[in-house]
C-alpha positions as CSV (number, residue, x, y, z in Angstrom):
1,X,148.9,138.3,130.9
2,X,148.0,140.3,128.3
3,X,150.7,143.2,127.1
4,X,149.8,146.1,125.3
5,X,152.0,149.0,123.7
6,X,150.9,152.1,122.9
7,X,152.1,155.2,121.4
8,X,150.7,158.6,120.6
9,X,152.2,160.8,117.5
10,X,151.9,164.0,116.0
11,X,152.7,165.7,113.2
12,X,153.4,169.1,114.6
13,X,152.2,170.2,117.9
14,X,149.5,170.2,117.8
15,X,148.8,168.6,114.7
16,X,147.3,166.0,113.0
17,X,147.6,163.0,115.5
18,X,147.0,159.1,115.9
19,X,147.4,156.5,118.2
20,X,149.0,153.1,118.0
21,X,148.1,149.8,119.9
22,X,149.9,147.0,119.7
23,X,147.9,144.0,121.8
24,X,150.1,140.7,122.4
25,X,147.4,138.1,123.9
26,X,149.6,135.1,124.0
27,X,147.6,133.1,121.4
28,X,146.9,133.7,117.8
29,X,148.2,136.7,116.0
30,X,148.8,139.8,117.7
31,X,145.7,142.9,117.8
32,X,146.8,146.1,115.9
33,X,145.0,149.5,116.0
34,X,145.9,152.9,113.8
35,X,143.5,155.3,115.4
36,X,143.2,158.4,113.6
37,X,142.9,161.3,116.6
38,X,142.4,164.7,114.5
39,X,144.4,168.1,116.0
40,X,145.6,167.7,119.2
41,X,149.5,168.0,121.0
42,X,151.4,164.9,121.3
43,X,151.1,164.8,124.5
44,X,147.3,165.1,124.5
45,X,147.6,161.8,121.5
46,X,149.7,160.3,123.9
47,X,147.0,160.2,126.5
48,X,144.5,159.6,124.0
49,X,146.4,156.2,123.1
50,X,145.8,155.2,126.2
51,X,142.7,156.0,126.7
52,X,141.6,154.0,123.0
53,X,143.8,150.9,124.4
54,X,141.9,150.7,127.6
55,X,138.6,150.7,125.2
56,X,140.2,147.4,123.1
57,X,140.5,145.7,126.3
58,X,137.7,146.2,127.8
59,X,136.2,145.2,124.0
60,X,138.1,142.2,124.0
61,X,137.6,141.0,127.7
62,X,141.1,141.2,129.1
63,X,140.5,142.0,132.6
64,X,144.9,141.2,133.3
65,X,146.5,143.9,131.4
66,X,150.4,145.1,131.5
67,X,150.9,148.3,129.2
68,X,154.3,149.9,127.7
69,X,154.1,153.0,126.7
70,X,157.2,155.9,125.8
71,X,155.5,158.1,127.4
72,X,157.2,159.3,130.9
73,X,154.2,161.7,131.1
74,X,151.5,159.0,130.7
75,X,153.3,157.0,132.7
76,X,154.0,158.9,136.0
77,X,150.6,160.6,135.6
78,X,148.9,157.2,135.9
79,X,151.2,155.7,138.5
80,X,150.7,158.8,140.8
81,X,146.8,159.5,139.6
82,X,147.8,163.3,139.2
83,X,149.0,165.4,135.8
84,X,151.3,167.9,136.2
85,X,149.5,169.8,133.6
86,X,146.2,170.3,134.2
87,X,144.9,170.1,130.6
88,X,145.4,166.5,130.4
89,X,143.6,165.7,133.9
90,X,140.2,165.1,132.3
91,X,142.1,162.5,130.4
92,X,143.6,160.6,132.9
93,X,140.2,160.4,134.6
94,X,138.9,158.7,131.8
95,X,142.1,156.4,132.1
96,X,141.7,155.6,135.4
97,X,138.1,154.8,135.3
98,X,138.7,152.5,132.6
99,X,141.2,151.4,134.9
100,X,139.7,150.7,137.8
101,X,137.0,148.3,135.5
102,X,139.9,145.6,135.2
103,X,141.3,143.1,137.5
104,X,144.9,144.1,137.7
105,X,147.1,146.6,135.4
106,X,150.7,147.2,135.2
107,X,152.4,150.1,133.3
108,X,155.8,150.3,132.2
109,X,157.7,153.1,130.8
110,X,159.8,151.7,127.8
111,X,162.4,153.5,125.4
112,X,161.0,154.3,122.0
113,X,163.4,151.7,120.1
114,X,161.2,148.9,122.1
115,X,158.3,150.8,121.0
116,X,158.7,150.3,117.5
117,X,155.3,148.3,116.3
118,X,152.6,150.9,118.2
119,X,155.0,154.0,116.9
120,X,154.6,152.6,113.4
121,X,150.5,152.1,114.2
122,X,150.4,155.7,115.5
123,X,152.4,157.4,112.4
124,X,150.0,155.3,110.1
125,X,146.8,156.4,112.1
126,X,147.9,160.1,111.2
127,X,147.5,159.4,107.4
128,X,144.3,157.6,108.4
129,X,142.5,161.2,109.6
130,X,139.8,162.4,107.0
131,X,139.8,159.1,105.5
132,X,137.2,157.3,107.5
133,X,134.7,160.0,106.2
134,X,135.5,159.2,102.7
């Protein structure tokens, strides 16, 4: 089973934001992502680092997926398919269509201290924003 960790960061709120994936695959080296995510909350990166990790997957053909994420948001809003706040329910749509194109997924809310590699990816993706246009 594949295991992903993802993390969402902002500096300010809303600020300029990233998103970090951290892809264990079981053989090889491990996939990393810093994905630069412009001016949004942290909450709205957080989704948003979902969303980009679901992409990688379905990228690199893993259909068996368990995520970790910090976020209690993401996390209840994808176990109950609802958000509390409705500005992040277009998001989770995306999510869970991207979802629903694998063959199982798991998601685990995780303290941040076991977060550490996709929190690192996500505060280096918000020193990646206006770089890629350089």
């Amino acid at each position: 089973m594949i295991e992903v960790y993802i993390d969402g960061a902002s500096a300010g709120d809303p600020g300029m934001s990233g998103a970090g994936i951290f892809i264990k695959t079981g053989h090889g080296p491990a996939l990393t992502y810093s994905v630069p995510l412009g001016v949004m909350s942290n909450h709205e990166a957080e989704f948003r680092a979902l969303i980009s990790a679901l992409k990688k997957c379905r990228e690199n053909g893993f259909k068996i997926v368990s995520f970790r994420t910090d976020s209690q948001a993401v996390e209840r809003a994808v176990e109950k398919k609802y958000a509390k706040d409705k500005r992040y329910e277009p998001l989770l749509k995306d999510a869970l269509e991207l979802i629903d194109e694998l063959d199982l997924f798991f998601i685990k809310w995780i303290p941040s201290k076991q977060n550490k590699m996709a929190d690192e990816l996500a505060r280096k993706a918000i020193q990646l924003n206006g770089k890629e246009t350089e």
